[in-house]
N, C-alpha and C positions, 0 to 999 in steps of 0.2 A: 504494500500500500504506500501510497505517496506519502513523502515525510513534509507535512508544514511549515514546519520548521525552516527545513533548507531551502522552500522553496523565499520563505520567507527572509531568510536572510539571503538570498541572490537578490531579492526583486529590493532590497535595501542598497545593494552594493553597486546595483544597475542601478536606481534613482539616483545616489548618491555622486556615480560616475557621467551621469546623464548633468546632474549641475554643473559640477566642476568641470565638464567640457562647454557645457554653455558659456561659465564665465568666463572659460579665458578666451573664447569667441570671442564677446560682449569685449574683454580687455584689450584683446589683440590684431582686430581690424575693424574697419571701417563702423561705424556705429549702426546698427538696425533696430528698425523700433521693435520692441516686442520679446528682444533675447534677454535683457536681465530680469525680466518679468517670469522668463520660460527659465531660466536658472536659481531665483529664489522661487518657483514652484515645486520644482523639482528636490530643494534643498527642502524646506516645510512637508512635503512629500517622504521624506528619508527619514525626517525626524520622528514622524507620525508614525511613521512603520516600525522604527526602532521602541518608538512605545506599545505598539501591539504586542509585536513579540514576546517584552519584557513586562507584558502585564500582568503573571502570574504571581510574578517578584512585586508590582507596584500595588500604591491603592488604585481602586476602580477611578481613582477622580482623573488620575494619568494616564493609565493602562485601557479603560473603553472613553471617557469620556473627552477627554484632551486630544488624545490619541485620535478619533474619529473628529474632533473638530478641527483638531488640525489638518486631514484629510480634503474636508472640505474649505478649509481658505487657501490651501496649496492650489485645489483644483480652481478655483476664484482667480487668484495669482495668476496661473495659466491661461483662463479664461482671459483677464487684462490684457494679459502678453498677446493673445490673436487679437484682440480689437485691435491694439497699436499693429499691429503687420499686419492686418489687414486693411487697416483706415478706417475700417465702419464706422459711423456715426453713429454709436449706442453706447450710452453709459452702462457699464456691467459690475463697475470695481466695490462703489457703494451699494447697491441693493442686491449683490453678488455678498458681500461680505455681512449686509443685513440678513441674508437668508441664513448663511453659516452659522452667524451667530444666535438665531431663532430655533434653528435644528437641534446645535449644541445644548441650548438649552431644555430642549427636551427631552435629547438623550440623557442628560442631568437627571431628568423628572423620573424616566420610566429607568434609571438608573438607582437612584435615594429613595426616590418618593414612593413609585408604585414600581416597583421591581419587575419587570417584563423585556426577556430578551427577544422573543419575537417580533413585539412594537418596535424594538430599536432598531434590528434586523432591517425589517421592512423600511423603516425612516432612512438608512443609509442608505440603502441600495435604493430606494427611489428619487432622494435627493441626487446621488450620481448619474443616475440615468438623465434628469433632467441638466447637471451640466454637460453631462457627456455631447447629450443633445445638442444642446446651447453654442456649442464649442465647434461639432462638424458643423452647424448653420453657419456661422460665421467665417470658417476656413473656407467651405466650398466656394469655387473665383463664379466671380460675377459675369455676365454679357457672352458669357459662353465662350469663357479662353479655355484652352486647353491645360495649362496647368499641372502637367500632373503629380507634381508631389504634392500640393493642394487637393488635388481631389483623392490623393489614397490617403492622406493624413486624416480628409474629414471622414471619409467610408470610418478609418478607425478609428474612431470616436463615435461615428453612428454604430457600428457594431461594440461598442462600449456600452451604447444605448439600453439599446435590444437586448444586450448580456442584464445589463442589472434591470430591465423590465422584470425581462424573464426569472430572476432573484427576486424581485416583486411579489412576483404575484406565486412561485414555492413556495417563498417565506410566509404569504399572507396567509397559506395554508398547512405550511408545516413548517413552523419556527427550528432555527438549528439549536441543538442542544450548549453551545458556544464555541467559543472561536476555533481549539485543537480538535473538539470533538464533536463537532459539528455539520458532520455527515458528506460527501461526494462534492454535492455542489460549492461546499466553503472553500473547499480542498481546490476544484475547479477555478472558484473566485481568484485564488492566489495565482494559480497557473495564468490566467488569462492577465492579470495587472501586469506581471512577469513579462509575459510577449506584450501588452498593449506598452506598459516603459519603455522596454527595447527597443518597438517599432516605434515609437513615438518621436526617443531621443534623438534617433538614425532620421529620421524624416525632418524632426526642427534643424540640423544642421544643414541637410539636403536646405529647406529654404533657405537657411540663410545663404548657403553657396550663390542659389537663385538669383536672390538678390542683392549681395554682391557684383555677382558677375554684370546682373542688370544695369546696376549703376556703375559698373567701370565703362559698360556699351554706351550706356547715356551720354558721360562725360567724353567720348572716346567720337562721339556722333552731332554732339549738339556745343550751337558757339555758346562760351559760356558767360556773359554776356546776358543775348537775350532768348538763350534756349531755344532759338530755332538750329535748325538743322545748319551743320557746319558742310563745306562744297563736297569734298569727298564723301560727305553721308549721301547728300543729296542727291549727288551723278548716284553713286549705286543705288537709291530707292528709282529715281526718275530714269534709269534705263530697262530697270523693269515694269517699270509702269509706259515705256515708250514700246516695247515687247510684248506685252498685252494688249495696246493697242493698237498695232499693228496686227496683231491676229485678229481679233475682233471686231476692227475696222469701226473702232467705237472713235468719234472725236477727242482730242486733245489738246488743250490750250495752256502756254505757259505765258505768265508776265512775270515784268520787269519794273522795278518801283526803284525809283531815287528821290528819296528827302531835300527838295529844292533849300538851297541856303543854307542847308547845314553848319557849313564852315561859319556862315556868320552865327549861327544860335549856341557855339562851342567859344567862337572870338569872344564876345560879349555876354555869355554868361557861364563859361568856365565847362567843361569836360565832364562832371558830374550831370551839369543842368541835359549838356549833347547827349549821355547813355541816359539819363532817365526819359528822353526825348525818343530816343531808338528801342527802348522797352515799351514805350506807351506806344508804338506803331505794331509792334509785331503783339503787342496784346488785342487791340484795335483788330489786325489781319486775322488773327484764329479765330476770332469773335463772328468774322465776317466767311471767313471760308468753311468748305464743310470739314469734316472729321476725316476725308481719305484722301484731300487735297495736300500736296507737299510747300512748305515754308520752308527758305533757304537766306542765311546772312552769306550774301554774295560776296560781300566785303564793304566796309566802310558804313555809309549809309546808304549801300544798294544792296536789295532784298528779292529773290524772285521766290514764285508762286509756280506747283504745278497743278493743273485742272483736268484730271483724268475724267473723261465722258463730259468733257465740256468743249460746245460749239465756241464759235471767235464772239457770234452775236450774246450767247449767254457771259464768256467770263468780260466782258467790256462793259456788260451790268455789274457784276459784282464785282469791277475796280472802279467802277465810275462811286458806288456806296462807298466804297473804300476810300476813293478822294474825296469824297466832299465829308466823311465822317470823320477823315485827317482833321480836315481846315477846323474843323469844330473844337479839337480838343483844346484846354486850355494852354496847357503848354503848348502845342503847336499857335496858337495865338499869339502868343507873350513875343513870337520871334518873328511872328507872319508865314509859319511853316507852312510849306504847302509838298504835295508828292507829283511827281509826273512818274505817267506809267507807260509802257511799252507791251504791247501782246502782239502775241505771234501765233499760229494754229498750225498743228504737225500735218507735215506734207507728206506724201505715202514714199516710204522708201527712207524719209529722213533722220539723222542720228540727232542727238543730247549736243553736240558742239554748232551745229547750224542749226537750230532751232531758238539756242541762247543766242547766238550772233544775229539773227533777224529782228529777235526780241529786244538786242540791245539796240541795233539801229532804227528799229521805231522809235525805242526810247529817247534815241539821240536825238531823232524830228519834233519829237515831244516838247525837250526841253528848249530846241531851236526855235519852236512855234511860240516860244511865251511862257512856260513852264505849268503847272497846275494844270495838267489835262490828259488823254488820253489817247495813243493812237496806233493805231495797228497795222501788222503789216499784211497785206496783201499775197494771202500764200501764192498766186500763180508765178511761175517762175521771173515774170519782169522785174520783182521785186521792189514794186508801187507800193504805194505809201496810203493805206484809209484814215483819214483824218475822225475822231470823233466830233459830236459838235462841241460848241465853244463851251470852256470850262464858265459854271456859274459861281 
């Protein structure tokens, strides 16, 4: 028969070694939200188990009631750590830790008061079930990324769920005789913490690699600056998207933005005033573009735009919004900032370097016509020039 015992003291030594790898994570690169929250759970988790064990040695105030409270604000801790790496918007720390301590106090109760390990039984294992729950809801990725050490980290913790339902509703009908002798399923319960640790710690690190890696790409891809895409990111997103549509023979249209006057809104009000002036545009562009449109800091204060499945006459509307919701900002005011734009529409057969070059020389007619306006180039090969109308 399985020994308790030992399974009990691995799944301490696995919690234990599951913290101290988190912290020196958390200590030793790049900061993630969420790891020291998942390393003092795991620490409060270790200690809580150390008190089970030793509960035959301790008073019951240690050995069941401490012991399981602490269980449950480990698993709260935990709980923390996924909002913060997740992002969610849901408070959990406080009514997370109001719940534990509502529980605790009744394991107290049905501990001194009315002595029933059944009730207690059932109160643990259904309170875990419920943050078990709580915890895959929140890891599972949103919008239907793929993800997948997110979606097996939350499966375990869904099947965490299901395990202490299923503890539920045994226990509601045959309470364990207690912790060592306490029949298949207790003996079970230890086995499954055991692998659900193991898997658990092996997967927080798995995210964090994630996301690390994530943001060395980020920084490795975007100007940093004003977090658009830097040129080499952008050539390789924008020849794949010139590859698709050239197969699909879907429209695509790229523009070309330059911040009229810059140089003077940098002279006169210092270098600071010029990037928060170049932030407030490319905030302005993502506002205005869709979500599978490419932004690019081309250099300087020249910015271009790629418009997959967009005709010449559609994206010349949405640069014309784009100039005239420049003129508006206030800082662009303060300088008289205004944008001229150049668009070009991909010709069949054509690459990412002539398609910028036609784009820049609308641009150039742009700023030669009087600056603040828009004008496109005429894909047929003459290389004619469509004026928009007069900027207002």
């Amino acid at each position: 028969m399985l020994d308790i015992r030992t399974v009990m003291v691995l799944l301490i030594l696995t919690t234990a070694l599951s913290a101290l790898g988190l912290l020196l994570v958390r200590r030793t690169y790049l900061p993630v939200p969420g790891v020291g929250s998942w390393a003092l759970g795991n620490g409060l988790l270790a200690v809580a188990q150390s008190l089970s064990v030793a509960r035959e040695h301790l008073p019951a105030l240690f050995g069941i009631v401490l012991s399981n409270g602490l269980t449950l604000v480990a698993m709260v801790v935990m709980l923390a750590g996924f909002q913060r790496f997740t992002a969610t918007r849901v408070t959990v720390l406080g009514p997370g830790l109001a719940v534990a301590a509502g529980v605790t106090a009744l394991l107290a109760w049905f501990t001194f008061v009315v002595p029933a390990i059944g009730v207690r039984a059932v109160t643990i294992a259904a309170t875990l079930a419920g943050l078990n729950g709580v915890i895959g809801w929140l890891v599972w990725p949103e919008g239907g990324r793929i993800a997948p050490a997110q979606r097996i980290c939350a499966g375990l913790y869904y099947a965490g769920m299901l395990f202490y339902i299923y503890c539920t509703w045994v226990w509601f009908e045959h309470p364990p005789n207690g912790l060592l002798d306490g029949g298949d399923l207790v003996a079970i319960a230890f086995v499954f913490a055991f692998v659900k640790v193991l898997g658990n710690g092996f997967l927080q690190l798995i995210l964090v690699s994630e996301r690390l890696n994530a943001e060395v790409q980020r920084q490795a891809d975007d100007d940093p600056l004003t977090g658009a895409l830097n040129r080499r990111a952008f050539a390789r997103a924008a020849n794949r998207a010139l590859a698709q549509a050239a197969r699909s023979g879907r429209p695509l249209t790229l523009l070309m933005f330059d911040l009229d006057h810059f140089k003077r809104a940098n002279d006169c009000m210092g270098h600071a005033f010029g990037d928060s002036l170049l932030c407030a545009f490319i905030e302005l562009a993502r506002q205005t573009l869709r979500g599978a449109d490419l932004l690019c800091r081309h250099g300087g204060e020249e910015f271009v735009a790629l418009l997959p499945e967009t005709d010449p006459v559609q994206a010349q509307a949405v640069a014309e919004r784009l100039r005239r919701a420049y003129a508006t900002l206030p800082a662009a005011r303060e300088v008289g900032g205004t944008v001229s734009i150049g668009c070009a529409a991909l010709r069949p057969g054509e690459d990412l370097e002539s398609l910028l070059r036609r784009a820049d020389r609308a641009l150039y007619f742009a700023k030669e016509a009087g600056r603040n306006r828009v004008i496109c180039a005429d894909p047929a090969p003459d290389e004619e020039i469509a004026f928009s109308p007069p900027a207002g």
